[in-house]
N, C-alpha and C positions, 0 to 999 in steps of 0.2 A: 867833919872833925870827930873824935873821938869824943870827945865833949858834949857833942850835940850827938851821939849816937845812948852814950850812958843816958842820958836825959830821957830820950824817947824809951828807950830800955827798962827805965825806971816807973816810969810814965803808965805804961800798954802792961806791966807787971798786974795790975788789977782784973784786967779784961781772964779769959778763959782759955786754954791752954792753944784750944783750935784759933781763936782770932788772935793772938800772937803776932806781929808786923816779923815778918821775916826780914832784919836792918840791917846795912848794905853801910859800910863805914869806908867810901869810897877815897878821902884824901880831895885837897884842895882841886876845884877847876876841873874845864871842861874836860880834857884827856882822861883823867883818870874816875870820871864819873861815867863817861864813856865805856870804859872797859868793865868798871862795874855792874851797867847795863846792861851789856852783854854777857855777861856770867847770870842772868836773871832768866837764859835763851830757856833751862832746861825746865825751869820754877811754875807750879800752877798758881801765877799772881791773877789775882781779880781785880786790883787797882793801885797807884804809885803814889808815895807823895811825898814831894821836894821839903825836906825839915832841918829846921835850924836858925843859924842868924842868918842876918841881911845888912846889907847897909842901906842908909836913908836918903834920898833925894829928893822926897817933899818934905820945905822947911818946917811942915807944921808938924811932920812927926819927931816924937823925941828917941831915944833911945829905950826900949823896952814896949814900944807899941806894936801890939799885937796883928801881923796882916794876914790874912786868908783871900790871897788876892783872885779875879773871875777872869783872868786871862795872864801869861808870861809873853812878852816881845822883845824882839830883837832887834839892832838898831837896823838892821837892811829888810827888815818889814817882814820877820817872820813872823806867828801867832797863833799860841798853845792855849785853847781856852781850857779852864780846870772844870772839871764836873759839877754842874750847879747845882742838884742835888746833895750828892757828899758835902758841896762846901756847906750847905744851909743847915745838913744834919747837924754837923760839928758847931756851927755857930750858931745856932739857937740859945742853945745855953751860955753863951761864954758872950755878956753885954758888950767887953771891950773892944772884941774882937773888928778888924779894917776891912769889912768885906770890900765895897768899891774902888779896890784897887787894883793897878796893875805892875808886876814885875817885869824887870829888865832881866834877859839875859844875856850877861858880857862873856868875853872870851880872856882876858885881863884884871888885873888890881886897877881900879879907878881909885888915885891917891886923892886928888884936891878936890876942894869945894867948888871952884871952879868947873871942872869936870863934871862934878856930881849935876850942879846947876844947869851946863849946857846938857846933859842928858834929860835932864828934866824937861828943857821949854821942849826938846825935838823929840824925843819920843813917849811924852805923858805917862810916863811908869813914876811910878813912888817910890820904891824900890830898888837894889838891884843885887844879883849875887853871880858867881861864875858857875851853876850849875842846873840852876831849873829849865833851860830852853834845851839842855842837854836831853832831860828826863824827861820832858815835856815831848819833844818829837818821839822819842821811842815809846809810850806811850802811847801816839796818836798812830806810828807806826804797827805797834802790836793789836790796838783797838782796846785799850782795857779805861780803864776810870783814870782822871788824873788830878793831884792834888797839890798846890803850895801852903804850906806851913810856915811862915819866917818871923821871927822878930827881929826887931831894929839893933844894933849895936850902934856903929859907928852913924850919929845920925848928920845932916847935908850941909853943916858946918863945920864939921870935924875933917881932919885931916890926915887919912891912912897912914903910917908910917913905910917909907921904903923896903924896910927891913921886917913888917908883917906877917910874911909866910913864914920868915926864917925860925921861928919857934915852933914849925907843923911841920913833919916829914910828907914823905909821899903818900902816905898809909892813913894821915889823918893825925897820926898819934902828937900828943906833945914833944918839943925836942927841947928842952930849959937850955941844955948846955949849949947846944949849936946858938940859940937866942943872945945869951948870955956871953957865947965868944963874941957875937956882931956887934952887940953895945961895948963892949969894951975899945973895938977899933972905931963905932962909931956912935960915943955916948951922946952927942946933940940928938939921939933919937928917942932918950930916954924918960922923957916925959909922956912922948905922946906913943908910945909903946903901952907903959905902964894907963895911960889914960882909955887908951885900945882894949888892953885888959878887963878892965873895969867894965866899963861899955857892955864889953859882952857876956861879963857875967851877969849882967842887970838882964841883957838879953834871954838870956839861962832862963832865968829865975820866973821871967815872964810867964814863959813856955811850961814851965811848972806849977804855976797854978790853975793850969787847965780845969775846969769843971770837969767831974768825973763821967757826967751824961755825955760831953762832950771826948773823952777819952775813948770812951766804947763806942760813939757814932763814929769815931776816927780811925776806929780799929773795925767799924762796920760788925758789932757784936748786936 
């Protein structure tokens, strides 16, 4: 999302002009992170890393807790480990931070609790978003370094709204108005929309108080 692109943008502004994250503001889900991948064919990257929210699947995390997960899976048993070096640079300084975790990566909005839950007992990720297993194989594809970044928004209690994307274009960017037509034809969503919101601002916010040591290990300066 454009949100979580301004974030890192803002973020990697400290480091030095050469370490710079060259950021890829790819739009929801795996298609269009795919094609962003590929426009990376011509780029001299030295290593990748999947950033932003996440939603939560282990009840013990709340919303805004920090993961730096050591492997991404899939539910038909794929598995992207992240660079365990990179991750331990970055988390060194940063105490909060969930190293021992792992992420899901789906193909879909997983709405309910329920869902969250049954992904939990059967494939042990904490986690989950529609884009890091995407990133994760082209990575392991190209051979370069790979990284997940996520915090928590929506955490394994909470309940997606149906109408979720409809405030994100394909591009990532915010769409208020398109949002804003959908609650109107379908205002019983409007709690947990505005509660979604929220969520992920706190998720923001997390990602923002990065340790700066830990900024420049992430931008490998």
């Amino acid at each position: 999302m454009q949100l979580e692109a301004i974030c890192i943008a803002s973020m990697s502004s400290i480091v030095g002009a050469d370490s710079r994250p060259l950021i890829k503001c790819s739009g929801p889900g795996p298609d269009s992170v795919s094609v962003a991948c590929n426009d990376l064919e011509n780029e001299n990257i030295t290593g990748i890393v999947s950033f932003g929210i996440a939603g939560g699947m282990d009840p013990k995390l709340r919303s805004g807790s920090v993961l730096l997960p050591k492997a991404v899976v899939t539910a038909d048993g794929a598995f992207f480990p992240t660079d365990d070096i990179w991750l331990r640079s970055v988390a060194d300084n940063w105490p909060v931070v969930r190293k021992q975790t792992r992420q899901l990566g789906i193909n879909k909005l997983i709405k309910s609790p329920n869902e969250k839950a049954q992904l939990f007992q059967t494939t042990g990720a904490h986690a989950l978003d529609m884009e890091s297993h995407v990133i994760g194989a082209y990575a392991q594809k190209r051979g370069i370094p790979f990284l997940v970044l996520r915090s928590i928004a929506d955490s394994a209690e909470d309940t997606v709204p149906e109408i979720a994307l409809s405030g994100i274009d394909k591009n990532g960017k915010a769409a208020p108005f398109s949002l804003l037509k959908t609650l109107i034809k379908s205002p019983r969503y409007l709690t947990k929309v505005a509660k979604l919101a929220y969520a992920s601002n706190v998720a923001i916010r997390a990602l923002k108080n990065m340790p700066v040591r830990s900024i420049h290990a992430l931008c490998k300066e």
